[in-house]
VOBAVO-394309 format. One record per atom (N, C-alpha, C): residue number from 1; residue in one letter; x, y, z. Coordinates in steps of 0.2 Angstrom, whole numbers, padded with zeros to 4 digits. Example, Ala and Ser with C-alpha at 12.3 -4.5 7.8 and 13.67 -1.06 7.14 Angstrom:
2
1, A, 0066, -0028, 0039
1, A, 0062, -0022, 0039
1, A, 0066, -0016, 0039
2, S, 0064, -0011, 0035
2, S, 0068, -0005, 0036
2, S, 0064, 0000, 0039
***
This chain:
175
1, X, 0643, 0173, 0340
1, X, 0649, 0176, 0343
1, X, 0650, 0172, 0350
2, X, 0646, 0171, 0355
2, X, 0646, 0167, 0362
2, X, 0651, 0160, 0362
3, X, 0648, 0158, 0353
3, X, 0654, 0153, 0352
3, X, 0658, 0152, 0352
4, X, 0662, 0157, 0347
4, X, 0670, 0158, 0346
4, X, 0673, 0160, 0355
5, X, 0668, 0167, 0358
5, X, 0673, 0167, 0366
5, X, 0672, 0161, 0367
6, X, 0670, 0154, 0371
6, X, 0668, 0149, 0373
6, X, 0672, 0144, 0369
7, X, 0676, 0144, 0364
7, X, 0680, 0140, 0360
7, X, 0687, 0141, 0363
8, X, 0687, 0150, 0361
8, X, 0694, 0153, 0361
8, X, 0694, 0151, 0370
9, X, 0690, 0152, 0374
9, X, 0693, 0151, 0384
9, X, 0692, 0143, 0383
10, X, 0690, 0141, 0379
10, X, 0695, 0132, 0380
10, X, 0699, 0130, 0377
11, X, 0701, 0133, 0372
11, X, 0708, 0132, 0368
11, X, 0714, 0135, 0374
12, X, 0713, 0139, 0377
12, X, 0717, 0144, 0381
12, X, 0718, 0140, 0387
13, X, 0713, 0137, 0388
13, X, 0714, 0133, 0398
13, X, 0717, 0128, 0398
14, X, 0716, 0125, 0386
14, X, 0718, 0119, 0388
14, X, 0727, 0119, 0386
15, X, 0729, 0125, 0383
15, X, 0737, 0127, 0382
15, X, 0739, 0128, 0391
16, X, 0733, 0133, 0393
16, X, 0735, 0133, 0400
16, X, 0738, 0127, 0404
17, X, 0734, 0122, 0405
17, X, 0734, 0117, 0406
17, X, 0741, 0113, 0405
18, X, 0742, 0114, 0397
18, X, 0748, 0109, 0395
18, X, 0756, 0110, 0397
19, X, 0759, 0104, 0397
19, X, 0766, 0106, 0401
19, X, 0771, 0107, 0395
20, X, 0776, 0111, 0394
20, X, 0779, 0112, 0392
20, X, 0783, 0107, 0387
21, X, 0782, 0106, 0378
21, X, 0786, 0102, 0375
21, X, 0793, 0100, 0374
22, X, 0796, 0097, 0377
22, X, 0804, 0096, 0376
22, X, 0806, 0096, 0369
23, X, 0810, 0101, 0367
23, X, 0812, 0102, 0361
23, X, 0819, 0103, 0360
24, X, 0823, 0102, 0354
24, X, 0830, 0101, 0353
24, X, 0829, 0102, 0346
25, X, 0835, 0104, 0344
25, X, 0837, 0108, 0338
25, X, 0843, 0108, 0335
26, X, 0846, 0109, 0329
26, X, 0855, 0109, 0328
26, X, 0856, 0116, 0329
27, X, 0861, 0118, 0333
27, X, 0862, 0124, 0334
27, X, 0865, 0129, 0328
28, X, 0865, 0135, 0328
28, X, 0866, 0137, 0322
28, X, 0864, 0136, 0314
29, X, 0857, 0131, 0313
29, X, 0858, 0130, 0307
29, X, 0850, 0133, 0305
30, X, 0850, 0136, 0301
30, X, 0848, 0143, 0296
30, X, 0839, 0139, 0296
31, X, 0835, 0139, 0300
31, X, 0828, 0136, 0299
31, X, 0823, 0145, 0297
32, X, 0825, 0146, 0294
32, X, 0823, 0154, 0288
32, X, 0824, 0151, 0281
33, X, 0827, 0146, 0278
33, X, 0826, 0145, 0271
33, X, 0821, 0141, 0271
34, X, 0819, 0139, 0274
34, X, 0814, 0133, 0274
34, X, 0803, 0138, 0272
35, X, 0802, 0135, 0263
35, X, 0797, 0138, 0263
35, X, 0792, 0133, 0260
36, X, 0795, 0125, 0259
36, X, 0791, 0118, 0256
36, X, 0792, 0114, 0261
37, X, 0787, 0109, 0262
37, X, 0787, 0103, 0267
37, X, 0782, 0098, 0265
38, X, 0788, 0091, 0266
38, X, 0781, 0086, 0265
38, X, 0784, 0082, 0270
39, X, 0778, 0079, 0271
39, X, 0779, 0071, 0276
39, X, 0781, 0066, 0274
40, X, 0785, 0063, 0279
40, X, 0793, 0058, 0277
40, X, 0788, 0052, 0273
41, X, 0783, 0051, 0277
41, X, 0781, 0044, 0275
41, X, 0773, 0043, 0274
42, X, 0770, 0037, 0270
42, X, 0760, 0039, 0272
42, X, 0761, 0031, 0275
43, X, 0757, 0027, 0276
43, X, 0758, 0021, 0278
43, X, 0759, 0016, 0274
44, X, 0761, 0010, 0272
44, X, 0760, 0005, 0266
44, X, 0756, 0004, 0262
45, X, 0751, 0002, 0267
45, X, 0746, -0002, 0265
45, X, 0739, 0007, 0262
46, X, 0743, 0011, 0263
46, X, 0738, 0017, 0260
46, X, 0733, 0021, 0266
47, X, 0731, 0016, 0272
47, X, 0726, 0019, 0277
47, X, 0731, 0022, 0282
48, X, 0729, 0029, 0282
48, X, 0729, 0035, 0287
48, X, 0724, 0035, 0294
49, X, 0727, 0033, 0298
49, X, 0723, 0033, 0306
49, X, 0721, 0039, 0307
50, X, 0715, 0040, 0310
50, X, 0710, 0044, 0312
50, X, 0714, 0052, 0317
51, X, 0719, 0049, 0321
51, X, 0726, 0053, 0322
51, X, 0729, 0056, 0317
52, X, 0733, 0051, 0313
52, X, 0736, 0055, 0310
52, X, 0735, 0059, 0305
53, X, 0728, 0058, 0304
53, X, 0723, 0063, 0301
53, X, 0723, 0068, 0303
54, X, 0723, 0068, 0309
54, X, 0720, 0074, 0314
54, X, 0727, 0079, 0314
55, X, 0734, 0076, 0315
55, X, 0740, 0077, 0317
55, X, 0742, 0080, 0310
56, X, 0740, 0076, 0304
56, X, 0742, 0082, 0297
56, X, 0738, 0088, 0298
57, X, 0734, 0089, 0299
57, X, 0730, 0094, 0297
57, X, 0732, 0099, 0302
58, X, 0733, 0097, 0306
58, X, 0735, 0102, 0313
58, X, 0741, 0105, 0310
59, X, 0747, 0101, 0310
59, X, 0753, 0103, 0307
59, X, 0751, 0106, 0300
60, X, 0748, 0106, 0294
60, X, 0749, 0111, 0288
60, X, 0748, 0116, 0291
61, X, 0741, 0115, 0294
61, X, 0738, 0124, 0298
61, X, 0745, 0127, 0300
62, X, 0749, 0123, 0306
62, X, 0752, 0126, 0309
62, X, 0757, 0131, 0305
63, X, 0761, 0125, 0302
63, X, 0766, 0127, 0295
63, X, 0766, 0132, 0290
64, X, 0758, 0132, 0289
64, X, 0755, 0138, 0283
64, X, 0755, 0144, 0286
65, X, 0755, 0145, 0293
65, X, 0755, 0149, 0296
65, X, 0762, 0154, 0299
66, X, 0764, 0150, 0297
66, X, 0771, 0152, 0298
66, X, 0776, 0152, 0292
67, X, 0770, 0151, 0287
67, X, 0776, 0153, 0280
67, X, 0777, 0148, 0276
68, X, 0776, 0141, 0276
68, X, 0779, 0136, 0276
68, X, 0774, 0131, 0273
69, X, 0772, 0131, 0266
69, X, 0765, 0127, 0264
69, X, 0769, 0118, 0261
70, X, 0763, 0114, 0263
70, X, 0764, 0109, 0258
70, X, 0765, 0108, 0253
71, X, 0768, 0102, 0250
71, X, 0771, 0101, 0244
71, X, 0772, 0094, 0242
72, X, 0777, 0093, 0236
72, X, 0777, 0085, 0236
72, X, 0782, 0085, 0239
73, X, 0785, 0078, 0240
73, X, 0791, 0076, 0243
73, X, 0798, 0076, 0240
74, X, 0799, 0077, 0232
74, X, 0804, 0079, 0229
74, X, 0803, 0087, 0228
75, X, 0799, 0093, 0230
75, X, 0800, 0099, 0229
75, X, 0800, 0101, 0237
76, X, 0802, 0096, 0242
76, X, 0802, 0099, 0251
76, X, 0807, 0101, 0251
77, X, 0810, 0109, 0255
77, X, 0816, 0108, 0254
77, X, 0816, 0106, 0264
78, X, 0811, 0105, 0266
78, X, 0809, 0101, 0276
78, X, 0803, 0096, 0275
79, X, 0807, 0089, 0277
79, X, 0803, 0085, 0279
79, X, 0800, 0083, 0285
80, X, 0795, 0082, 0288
80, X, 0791, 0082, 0293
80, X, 0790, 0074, 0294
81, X, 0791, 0073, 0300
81, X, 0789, 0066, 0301
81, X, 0787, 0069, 0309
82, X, 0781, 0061, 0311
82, X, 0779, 0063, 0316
82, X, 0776, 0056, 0319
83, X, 0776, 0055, 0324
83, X, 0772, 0046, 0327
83, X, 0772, 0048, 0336
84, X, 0766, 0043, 0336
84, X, 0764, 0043, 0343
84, X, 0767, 0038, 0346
85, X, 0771, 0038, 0351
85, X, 0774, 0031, 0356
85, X, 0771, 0030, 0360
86, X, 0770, 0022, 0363
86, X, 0766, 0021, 0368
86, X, 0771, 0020, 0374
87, X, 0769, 0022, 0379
87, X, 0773, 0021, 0385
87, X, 0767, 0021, 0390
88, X, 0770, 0018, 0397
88, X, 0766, 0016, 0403
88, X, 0768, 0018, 0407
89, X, 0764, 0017, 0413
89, X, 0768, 0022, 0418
89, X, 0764, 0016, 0426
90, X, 0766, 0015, 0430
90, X, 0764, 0011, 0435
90, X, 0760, 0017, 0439
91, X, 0753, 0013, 0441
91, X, 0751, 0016, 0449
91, X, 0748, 0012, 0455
92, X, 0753, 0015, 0460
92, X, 0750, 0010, 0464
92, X, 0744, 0013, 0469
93, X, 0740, 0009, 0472
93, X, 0738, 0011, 0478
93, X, 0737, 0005, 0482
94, X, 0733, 0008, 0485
94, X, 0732, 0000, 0496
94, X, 0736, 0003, 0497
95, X, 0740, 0010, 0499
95, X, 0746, 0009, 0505
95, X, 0743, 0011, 0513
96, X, 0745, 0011, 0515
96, X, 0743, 0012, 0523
96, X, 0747, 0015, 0527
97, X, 0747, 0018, 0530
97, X, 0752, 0021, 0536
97, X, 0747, 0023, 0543
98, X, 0750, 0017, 0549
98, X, 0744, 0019, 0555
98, X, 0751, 0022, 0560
99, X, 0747, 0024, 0564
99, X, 0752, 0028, 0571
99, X, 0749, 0026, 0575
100, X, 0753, 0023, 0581
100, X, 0750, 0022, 0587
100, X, 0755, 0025, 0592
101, X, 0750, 0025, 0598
101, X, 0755, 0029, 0605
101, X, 0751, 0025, 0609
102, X, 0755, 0024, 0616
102, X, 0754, 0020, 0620
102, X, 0759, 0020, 0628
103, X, 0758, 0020, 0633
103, X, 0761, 0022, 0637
103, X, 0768, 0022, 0638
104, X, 0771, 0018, 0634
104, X, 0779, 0016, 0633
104, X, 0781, 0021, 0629
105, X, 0778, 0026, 0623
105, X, 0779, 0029, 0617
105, X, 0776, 0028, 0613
106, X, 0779, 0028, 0607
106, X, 0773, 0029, 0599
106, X, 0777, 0022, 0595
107, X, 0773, 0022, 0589
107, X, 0776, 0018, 0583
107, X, 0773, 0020, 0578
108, X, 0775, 0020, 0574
108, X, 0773, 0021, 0566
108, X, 0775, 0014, 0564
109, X, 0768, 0014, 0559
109, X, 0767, 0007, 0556
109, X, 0767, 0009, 0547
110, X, 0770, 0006, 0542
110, X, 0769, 0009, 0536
110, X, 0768, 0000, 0532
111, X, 0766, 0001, 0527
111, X, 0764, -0005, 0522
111, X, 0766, -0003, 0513
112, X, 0769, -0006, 0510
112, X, 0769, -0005, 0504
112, X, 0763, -0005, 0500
113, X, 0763, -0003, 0492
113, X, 0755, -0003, 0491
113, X, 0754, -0010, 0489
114, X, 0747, -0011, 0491
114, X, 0746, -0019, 0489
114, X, 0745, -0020, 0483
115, X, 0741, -0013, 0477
115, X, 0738, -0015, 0470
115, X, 0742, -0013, 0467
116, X, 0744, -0013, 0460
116, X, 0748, -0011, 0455
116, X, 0743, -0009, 0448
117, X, 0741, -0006, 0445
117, X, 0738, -0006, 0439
117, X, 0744, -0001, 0435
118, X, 0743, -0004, 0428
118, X, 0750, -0002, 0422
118, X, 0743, 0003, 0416
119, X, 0744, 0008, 0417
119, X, 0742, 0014, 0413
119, X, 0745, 0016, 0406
120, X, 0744, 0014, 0402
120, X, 0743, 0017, 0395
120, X, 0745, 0023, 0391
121, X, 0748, 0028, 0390
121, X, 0746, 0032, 0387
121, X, 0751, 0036, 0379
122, X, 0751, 0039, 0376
122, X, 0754, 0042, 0369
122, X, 0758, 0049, 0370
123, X, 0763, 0047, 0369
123, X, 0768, 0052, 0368
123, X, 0768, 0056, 0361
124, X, 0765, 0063, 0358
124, X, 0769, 0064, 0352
124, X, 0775, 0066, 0351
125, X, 0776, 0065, 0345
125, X, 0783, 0066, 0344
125, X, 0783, 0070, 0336
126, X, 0786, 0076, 0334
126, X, 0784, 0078, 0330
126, X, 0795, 0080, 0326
127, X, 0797, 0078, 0322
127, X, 0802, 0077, 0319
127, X, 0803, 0081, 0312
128, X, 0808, 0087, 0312
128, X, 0809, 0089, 0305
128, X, 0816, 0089, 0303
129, X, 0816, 0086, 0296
129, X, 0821, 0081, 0291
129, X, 0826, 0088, 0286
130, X, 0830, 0088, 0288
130, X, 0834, 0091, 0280
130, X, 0834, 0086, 0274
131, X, 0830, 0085, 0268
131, X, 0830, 0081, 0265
131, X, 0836, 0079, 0261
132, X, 0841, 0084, 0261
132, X, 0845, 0079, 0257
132, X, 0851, 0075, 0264
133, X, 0852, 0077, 0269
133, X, 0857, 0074, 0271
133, X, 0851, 0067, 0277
134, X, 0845, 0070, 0276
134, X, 0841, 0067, 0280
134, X, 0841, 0065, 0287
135, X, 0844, 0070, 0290
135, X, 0846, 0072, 0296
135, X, 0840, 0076, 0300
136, X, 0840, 0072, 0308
136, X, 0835, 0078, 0310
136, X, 0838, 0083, 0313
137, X, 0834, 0090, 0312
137, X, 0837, 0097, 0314
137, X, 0831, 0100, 0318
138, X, 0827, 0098, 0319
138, X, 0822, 0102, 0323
138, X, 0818, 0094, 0328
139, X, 0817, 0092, 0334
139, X, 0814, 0089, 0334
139, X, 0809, 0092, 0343
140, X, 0803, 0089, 0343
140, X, 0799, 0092, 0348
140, X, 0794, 0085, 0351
141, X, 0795, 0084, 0358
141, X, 0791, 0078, 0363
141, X, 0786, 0083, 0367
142, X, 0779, 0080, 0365
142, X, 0775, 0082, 0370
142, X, 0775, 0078, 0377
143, X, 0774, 0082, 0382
143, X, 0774, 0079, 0387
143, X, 0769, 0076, 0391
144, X, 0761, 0081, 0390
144, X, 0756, 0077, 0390
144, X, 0755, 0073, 0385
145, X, 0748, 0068, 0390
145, X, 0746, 0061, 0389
145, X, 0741, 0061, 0384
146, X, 0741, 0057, 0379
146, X, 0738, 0056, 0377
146, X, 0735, 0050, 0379
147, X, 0728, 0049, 0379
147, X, 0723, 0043, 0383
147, X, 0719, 0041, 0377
148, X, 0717, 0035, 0379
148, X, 0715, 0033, 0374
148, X, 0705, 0032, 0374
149, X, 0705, 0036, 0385
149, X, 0699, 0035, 0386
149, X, 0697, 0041, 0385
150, X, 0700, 0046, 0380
150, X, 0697, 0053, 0380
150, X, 0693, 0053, 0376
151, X, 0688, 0056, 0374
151, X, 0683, 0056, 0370
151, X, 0686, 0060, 0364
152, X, 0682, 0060, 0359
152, X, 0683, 0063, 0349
152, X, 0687, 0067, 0351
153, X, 0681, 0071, 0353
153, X, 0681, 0077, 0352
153, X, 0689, 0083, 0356
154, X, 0688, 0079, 0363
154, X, 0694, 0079, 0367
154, X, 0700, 0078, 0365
155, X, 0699, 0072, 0360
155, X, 0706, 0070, 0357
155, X, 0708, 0074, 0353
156, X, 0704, 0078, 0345
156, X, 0704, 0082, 0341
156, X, 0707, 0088, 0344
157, X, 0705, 0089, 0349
157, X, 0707, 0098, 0354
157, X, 0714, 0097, 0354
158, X, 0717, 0092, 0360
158, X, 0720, 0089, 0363
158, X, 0727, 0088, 0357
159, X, 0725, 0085, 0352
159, X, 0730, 0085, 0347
159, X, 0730, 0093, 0345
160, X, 0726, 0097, 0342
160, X, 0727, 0102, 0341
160, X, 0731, 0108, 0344
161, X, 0729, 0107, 0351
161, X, 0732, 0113, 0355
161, X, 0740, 0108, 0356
162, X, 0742, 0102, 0356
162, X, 0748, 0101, 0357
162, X, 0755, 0103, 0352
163, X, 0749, 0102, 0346
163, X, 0754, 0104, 0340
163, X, 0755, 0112, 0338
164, X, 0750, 0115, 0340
164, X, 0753, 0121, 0341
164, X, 0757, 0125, 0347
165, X, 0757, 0119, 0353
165, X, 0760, 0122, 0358
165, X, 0768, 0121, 0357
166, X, 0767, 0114, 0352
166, X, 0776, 0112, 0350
166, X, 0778, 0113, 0345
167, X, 0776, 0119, 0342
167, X, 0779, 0124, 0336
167, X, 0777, 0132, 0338
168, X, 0775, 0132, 0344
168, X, 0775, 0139, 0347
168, X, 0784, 0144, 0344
169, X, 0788, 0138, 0345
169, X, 0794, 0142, 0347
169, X, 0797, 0140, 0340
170, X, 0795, 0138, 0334
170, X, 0799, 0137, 0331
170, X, 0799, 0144, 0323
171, X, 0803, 0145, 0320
171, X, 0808, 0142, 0322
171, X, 0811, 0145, 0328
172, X, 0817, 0141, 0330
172, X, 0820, 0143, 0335
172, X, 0825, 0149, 0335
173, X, 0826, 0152, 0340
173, X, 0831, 0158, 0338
173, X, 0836, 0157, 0344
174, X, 0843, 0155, 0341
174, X, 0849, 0153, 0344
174, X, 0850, 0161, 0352
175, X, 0851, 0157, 0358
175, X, 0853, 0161, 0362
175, X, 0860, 0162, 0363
***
């Protein structure tokens, strides 16, 4: 029992923690009929990354949970497509700023930052398809990062809580 509290107040810190998913949707269009799903594509060559592994199974839970079980891809009436994008982000540091005062008055001195280092990180991206006109109608970007220095276990969580934080609101209900 000590475990489950101790899972459930990490799960919680770690939604706590996360920034809100940017999501967009077609207004007005009926996401209540939808009770079959399958994923747009597997890879060519057959192998499934360790992620995307992790990113399907997260998404059926989610989806079964909400009404909506897997299927094949000729009996979907929503297709699911999803990929991690790499993007970078610059940081700098060295910067400096001295003040001086002196019997004439003062100066500020400032410096740009001397080092540059370019950071890494994965954006999800989670997409659903109406199959016949193959149009997206539901689409949701996580905003936190995915690192690639996070450990397993962190990354499993980490996928986990983000995929249900970007289907918290789904379906959507038109305001």
């Amino acid at each position: 029992m000590p475990r489950i509290i101790i899972f459930v107040l990490l799960s919680l810190s770690v939604l706590a923690c996360s920034v809100k998913p940017a999501t967009d949707y077609v207004i007005g269009h009926d996401f209540s009929r939808y009770q079959h799903f399958a994923f747009v594509a597997t890879p060519k060559d057959g192998v499934v990354s360790i992620d995307s592994s992790r990113i399907e199974h997260a998404l059926i839970r989610s989806l079964s949970q909400k009404g909506i079980s897997q299927t094949t891809k000729e009996q979907a009436d929503l297709l699911v497509n999803y990929y991690i994008e790499s993007a970078t982000e610059l940081e700098s540091y060295g910067s400096q700023i001295g003040v001086g005062i002196f019997s004439g008055g003062g100066s500020i001195g400032m410096s740009s930052p001397i080092l540059y280092r370019e950071r890494y990180y994965g954006k999800l991206f989670i997409e659903f398809l109406n199959p016949t006109s193959h149009s997206i109608v539901w689409r949701s970007v996580s905003q936190s990062r995915l690192l690639e220095t996070m450990g397993t276990v962190k990354r499993a969580e980490f996928i986990t809580a983000q995929i249900e934080l970007m289907l918290s609101d789904f379906p959507p209900k038109d305001k």
